[in-house]
N, CA, C and O atoms as a GROMACS GRO file, in nm:
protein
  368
    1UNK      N    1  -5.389  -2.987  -8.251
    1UNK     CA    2  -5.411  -2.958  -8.110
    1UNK      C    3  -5.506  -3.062  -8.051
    1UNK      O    4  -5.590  -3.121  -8.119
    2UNK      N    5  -5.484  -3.085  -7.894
    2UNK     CA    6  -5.575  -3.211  -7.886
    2UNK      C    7  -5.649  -3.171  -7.784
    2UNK      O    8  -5.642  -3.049  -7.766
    3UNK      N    9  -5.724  -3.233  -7.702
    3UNK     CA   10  -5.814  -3.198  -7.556
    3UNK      C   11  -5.748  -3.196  -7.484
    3UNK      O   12  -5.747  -3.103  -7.403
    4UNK      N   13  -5.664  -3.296  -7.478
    4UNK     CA   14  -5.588  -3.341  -7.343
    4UNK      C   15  -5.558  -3.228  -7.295
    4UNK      O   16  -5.506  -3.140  -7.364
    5UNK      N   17  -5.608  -3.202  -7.077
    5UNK     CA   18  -5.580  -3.122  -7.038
    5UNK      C   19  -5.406  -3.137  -6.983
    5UNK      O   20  -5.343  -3.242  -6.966
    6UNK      N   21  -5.377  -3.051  -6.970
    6UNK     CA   22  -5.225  -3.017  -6.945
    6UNK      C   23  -5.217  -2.904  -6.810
    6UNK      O   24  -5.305  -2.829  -6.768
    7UNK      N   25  -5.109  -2.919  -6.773
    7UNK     CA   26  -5.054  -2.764  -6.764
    7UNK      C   27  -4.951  -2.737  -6.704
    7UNK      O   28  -4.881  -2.822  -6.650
    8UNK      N   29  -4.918  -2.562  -6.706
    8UNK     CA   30  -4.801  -2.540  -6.756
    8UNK      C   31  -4.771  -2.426  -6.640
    8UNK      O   32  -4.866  -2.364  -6.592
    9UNK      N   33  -4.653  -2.405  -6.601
    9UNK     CA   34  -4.542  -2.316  -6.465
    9UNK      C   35  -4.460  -2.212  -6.564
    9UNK      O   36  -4.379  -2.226  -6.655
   10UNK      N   37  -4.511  -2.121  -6.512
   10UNK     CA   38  -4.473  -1.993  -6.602
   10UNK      C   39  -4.377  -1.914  -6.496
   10UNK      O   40  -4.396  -1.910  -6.374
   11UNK      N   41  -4.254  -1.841  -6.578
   11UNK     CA   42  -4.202  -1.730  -6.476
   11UNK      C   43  -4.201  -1.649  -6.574
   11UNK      O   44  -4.156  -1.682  -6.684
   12UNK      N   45  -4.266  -1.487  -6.538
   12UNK     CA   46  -4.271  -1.397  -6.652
   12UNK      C   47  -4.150  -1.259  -6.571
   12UNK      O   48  -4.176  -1.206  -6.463
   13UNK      N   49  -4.058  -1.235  -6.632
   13UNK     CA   50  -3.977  -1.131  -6.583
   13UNK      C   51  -4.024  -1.013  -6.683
   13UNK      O   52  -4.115  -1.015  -6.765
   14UNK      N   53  -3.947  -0.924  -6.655
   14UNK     CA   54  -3.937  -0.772  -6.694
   14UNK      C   55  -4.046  -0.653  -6.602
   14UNK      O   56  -4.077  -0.666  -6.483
   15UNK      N   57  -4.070  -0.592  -6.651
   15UNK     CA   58  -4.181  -0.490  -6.587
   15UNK      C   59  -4.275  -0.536  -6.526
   15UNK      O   60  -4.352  -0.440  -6.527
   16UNK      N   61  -4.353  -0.659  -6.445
   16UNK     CA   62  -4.482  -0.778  -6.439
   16UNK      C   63  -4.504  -0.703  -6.247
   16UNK      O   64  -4.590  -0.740  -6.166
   17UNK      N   65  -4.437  -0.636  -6.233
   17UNK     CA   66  -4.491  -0.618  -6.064
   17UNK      C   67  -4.559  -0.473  -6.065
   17UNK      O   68  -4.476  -0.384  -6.086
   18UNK      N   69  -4.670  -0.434  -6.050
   18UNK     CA   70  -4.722  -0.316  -5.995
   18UNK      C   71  -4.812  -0.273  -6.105
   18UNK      O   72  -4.882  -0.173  -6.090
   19UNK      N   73  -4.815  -0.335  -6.203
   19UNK     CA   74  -4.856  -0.306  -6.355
   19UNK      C   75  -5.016  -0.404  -6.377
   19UNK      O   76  -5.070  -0.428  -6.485
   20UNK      N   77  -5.069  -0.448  -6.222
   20UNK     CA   78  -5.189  -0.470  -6.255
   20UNK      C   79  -5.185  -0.646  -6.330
   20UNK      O   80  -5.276  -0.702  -6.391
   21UNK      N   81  -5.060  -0.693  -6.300
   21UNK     CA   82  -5.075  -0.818  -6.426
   21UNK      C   83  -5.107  -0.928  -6.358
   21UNK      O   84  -5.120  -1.024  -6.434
   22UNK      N   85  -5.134  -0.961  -6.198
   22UNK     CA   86  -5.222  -1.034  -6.207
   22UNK      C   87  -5.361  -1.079  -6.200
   22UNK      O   88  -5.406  -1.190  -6.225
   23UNK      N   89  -5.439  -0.939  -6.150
   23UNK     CA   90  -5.539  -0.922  -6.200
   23UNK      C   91  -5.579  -0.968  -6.350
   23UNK      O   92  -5.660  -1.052  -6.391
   24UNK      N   93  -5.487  -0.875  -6.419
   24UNK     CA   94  -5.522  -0.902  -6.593
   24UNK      C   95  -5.512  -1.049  -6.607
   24UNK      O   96  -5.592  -1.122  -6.667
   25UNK      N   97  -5.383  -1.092  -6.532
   25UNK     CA   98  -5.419  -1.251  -6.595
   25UNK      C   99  -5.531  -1.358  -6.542
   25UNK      O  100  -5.557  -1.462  -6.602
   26UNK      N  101  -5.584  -1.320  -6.436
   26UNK     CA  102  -5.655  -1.387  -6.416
   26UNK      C  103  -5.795  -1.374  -6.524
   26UNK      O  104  -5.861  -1.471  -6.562
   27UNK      N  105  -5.821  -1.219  -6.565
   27UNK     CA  106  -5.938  -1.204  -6.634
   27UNK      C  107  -5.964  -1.257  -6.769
   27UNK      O  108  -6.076  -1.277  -6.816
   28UNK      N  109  -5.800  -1.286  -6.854
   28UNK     CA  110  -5.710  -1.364  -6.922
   28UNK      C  111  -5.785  -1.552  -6.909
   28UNK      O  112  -5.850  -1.622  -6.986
   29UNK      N  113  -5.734  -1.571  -6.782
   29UNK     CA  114  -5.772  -1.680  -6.736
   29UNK      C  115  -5.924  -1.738  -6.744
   29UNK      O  116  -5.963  -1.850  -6.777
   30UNK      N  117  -5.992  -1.628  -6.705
   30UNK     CA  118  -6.120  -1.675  -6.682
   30UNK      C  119  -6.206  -1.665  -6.892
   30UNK      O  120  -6.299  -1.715  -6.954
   31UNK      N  121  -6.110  -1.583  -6.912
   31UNK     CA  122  -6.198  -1.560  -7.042
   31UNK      C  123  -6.144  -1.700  -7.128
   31UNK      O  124  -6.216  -1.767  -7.201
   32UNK      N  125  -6.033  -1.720  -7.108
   32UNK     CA  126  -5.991  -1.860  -7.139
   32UNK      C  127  -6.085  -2.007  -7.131
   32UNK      O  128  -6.117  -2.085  -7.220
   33UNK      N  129  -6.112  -2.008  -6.990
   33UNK     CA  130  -6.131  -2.098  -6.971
   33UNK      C  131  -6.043  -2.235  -6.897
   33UNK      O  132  -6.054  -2.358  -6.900
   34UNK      N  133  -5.951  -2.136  -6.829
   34UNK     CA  134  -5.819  -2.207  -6.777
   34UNK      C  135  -5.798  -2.170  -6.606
   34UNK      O  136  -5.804  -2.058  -6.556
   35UNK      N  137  -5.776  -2.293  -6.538
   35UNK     CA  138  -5.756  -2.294  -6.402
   35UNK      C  139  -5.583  -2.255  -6.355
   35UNK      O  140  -5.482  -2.250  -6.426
   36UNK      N  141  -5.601  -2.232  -6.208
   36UNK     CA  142  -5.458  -2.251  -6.166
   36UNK      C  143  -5.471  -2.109  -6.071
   36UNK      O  144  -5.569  -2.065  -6.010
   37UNK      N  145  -5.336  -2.057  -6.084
   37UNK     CA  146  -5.325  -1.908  -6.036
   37UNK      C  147  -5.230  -1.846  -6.061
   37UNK      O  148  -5.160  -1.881  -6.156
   38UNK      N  149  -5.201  -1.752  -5.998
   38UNK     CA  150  -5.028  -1.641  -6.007
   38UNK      C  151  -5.008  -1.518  -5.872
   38UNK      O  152  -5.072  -1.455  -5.787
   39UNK      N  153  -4.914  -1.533  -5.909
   39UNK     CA  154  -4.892  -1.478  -5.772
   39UNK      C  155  -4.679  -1.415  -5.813
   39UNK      O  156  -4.584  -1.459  -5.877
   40UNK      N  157  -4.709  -1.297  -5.724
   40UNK     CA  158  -4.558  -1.188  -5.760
   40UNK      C  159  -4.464  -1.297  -5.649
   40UNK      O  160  -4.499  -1.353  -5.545
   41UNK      N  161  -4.374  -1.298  -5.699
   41UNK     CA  162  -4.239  -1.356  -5.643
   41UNK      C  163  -4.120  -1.225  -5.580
   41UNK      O  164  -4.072  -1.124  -5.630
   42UNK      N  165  -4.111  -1.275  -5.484
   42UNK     CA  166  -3.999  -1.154  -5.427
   42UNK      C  167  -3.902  -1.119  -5.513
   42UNK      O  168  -3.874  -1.003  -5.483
   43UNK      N  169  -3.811  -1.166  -5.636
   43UNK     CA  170  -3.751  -1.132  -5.693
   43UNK      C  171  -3.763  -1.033  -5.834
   43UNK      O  172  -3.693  -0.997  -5.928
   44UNK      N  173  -3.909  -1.014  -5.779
   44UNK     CA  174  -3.980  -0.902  -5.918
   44UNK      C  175  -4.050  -0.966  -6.052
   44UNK      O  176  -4.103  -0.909  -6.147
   45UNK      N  177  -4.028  -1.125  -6.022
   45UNK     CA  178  -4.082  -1.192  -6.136
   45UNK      C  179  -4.212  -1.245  -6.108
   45UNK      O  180  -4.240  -1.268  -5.990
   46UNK      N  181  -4.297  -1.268  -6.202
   46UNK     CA  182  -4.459  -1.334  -6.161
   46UNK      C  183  -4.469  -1.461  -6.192
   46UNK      O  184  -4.419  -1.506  -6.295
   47UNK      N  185  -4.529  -1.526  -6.112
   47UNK     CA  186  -4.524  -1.706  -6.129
   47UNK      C  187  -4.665  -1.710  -6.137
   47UNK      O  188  -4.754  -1.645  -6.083
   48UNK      N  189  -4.661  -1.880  -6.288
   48UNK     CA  190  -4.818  -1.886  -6.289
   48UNK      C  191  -4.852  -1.988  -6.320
   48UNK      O  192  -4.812  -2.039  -6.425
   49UNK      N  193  -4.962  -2.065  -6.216
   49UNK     CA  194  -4.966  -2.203  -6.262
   49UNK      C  195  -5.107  -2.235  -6.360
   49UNK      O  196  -5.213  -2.243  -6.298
   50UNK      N  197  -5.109  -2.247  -6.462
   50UNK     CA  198  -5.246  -2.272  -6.544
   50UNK      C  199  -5.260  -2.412  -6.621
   50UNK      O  200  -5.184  -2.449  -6.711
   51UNK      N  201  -5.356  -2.473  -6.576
   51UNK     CA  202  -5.426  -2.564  -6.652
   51UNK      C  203  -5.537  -2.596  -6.771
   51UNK      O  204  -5.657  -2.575  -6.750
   52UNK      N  205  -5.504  -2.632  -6.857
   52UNK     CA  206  -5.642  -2.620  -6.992
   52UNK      C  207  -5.583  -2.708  -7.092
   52UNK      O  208  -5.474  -2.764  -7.098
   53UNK      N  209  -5.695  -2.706  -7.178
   53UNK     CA  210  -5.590  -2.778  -7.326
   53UNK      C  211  -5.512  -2.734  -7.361
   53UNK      O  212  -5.470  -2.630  -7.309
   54UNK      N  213  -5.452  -2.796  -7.473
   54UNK     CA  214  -5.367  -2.695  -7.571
   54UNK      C  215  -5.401  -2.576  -7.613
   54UNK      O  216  -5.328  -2.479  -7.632
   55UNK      N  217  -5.534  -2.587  -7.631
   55UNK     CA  218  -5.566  -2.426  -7.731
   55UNK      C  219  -5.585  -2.352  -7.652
   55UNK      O  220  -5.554  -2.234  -7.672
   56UNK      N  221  -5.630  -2.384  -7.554
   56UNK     CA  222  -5.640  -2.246  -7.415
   56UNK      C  223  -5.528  -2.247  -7.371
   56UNK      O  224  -5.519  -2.146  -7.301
   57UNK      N  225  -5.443  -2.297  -7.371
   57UNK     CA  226  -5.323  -2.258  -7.274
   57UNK      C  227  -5.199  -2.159  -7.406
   57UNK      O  228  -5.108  -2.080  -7.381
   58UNK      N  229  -5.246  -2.207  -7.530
   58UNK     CA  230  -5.162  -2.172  -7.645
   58UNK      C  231  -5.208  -1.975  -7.633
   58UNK      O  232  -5.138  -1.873  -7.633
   59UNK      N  233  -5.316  -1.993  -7.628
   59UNK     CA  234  -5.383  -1.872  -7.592
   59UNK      C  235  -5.326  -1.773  -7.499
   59UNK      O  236  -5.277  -1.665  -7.532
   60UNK      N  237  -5.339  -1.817  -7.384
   60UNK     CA  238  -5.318  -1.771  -7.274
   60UNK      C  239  -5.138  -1.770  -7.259
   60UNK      O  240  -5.104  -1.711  -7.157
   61UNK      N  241  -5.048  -1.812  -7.323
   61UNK     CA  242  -4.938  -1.810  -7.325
   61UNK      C  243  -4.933  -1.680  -7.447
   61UNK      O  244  -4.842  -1.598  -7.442
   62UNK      N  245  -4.988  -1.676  -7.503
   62UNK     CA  246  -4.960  -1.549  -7.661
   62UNK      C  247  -4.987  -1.404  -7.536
   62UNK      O  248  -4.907  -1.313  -7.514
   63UNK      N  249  -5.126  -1.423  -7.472
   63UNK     CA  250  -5.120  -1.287  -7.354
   63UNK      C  251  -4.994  -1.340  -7.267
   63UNK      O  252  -4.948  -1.230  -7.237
   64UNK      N  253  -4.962  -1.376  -7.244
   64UNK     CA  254  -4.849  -1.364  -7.101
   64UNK      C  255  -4.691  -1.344  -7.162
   64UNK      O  256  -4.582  -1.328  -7.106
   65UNK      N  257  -4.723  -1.352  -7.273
   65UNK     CA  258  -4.588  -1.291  -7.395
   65UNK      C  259  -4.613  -1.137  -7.326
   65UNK      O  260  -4.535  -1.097  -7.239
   66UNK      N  261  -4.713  -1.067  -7.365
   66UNK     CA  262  -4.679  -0.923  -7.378
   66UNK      C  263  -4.767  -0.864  -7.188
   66UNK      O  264  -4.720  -0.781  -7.110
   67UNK      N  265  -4.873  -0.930  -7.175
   67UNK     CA  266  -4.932  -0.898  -7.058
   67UNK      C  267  -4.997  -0.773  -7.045
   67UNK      O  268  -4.985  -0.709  -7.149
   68UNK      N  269  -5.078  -0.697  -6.932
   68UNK     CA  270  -5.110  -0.594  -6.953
   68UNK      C  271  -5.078  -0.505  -7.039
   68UNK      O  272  -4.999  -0.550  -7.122
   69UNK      N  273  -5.114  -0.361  -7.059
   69UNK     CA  274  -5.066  -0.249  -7.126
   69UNK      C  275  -4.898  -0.191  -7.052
   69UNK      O  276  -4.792  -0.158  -7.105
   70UNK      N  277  -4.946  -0.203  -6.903
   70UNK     CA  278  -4.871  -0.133  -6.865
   70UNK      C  279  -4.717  -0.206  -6.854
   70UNK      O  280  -4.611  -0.144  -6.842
   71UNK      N  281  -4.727  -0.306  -6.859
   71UNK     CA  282  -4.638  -0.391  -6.835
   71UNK      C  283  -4.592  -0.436  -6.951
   71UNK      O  284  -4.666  -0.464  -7.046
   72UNK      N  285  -4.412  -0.453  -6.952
   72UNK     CA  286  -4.312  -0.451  -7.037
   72UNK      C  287  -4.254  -0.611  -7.009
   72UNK      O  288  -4.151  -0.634  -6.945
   73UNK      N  289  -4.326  -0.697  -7.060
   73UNK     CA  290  -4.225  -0.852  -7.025
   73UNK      C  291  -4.081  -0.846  -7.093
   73UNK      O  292  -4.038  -0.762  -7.172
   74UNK      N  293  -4.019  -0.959  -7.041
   74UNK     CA  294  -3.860  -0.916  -7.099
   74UNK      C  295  -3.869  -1.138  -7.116
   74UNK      O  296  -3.829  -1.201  -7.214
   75UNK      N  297  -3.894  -1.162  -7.065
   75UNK     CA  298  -3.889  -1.322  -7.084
   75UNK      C  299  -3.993  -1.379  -7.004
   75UNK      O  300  -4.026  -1.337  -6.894
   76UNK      N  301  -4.064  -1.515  -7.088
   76UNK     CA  302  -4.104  -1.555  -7.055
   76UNK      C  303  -4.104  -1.706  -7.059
   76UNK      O  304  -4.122  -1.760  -7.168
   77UNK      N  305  -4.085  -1.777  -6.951
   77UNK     CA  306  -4.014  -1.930  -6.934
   77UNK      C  307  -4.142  -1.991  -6.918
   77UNK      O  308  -4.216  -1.960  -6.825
   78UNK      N  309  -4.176  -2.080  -7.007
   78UNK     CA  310  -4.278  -2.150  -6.966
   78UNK      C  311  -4.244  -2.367  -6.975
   78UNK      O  312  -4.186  -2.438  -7.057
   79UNK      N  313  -4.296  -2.387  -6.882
   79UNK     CA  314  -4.221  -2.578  -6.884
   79UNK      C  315  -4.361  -2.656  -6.823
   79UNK      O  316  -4.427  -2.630  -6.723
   80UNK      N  317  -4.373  -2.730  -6.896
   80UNK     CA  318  -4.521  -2.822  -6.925
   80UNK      C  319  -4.458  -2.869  -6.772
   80UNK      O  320  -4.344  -2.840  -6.734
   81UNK      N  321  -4.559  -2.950  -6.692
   81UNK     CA  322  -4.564  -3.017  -6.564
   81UNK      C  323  -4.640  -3.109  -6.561
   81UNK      O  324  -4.686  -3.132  -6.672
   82UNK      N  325  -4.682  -3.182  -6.472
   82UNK     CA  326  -4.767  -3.300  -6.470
   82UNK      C  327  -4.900  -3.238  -6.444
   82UNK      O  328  -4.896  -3.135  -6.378
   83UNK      N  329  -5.019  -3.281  -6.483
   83UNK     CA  330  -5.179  -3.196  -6.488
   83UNK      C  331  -5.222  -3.228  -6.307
   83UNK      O  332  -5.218  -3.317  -6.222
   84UNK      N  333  -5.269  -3.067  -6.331
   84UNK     CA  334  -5.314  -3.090  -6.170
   84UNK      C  335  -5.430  -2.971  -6.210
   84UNK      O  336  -5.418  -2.864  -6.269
   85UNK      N  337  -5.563  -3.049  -6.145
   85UNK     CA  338  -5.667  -2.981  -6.172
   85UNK      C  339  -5.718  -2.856  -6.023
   85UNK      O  340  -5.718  -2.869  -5.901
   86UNK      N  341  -5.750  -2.758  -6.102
   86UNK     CA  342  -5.768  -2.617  -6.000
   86UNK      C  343  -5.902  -2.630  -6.022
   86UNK      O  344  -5.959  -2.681  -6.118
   87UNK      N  345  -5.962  -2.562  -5.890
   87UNK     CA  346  -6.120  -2.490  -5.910
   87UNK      C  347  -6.165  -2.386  -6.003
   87UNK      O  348  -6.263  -2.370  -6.076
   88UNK      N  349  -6.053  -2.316  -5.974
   88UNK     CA  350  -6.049  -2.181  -6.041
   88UNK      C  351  -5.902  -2.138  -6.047
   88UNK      O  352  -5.804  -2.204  -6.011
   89UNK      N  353  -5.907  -1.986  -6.111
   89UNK     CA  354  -5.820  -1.958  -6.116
   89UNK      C  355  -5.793  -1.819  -5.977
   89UNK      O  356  -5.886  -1.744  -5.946
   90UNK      N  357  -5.691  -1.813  -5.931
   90UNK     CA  358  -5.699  -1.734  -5.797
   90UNK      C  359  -5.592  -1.633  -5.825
   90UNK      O  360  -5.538  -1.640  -5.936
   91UNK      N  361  -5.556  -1.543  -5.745
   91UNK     CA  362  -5.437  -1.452  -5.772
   91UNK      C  363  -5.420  -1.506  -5.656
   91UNK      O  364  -5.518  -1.549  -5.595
   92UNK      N  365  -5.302  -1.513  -5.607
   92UNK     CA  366  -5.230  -1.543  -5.458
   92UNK      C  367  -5.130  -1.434  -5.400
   92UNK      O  368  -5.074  -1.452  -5.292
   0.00000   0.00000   0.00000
């Protein structure tokens, strides 16, 4: 694993709307150590843009596998992008 910051455009489907998950991911986020944000998509899926190394983002991709309690993911698409640095991480 290396430093180099990265990051990565997530679409998480299944159960991800009403279930509290982007709150959780942001708290996810912050315990990480990883920028960007997320935000619910009209089609019921959650989009998420996060920046960090590898090991934080390796991290933070193992939570966005399963996500809150309440919430049931069914897929999760994740595709590296060109690095773009955030302040923080925001819910939108």
């Amino acid at each position: 694993m290396t430093n180099a910051l990265m990051t990565i455009h997530c679409h998480i489907s299944g159960r991800v709307q009403g279930v509290c998950f982007r709150m959780a991911a942001r708290e996810q986020a912050d315990l990480h150590g990883i920028t960007g944000w997320v935000r619910n998509l009209p089609d019921g899926r959650v989009e998420v843009m996060a920046s960090g190394n590898e090991g934080q983002l390796k991290e933070f991709k193992e939570w966005l596998k399963k996500g809150p309690d309440m919430a049931r993911v069914l897929e999760l698409d994740v595709r590296e992008v060109d690095y773009e640095p955030f302040d923080s991480f925001t819910v939108r």
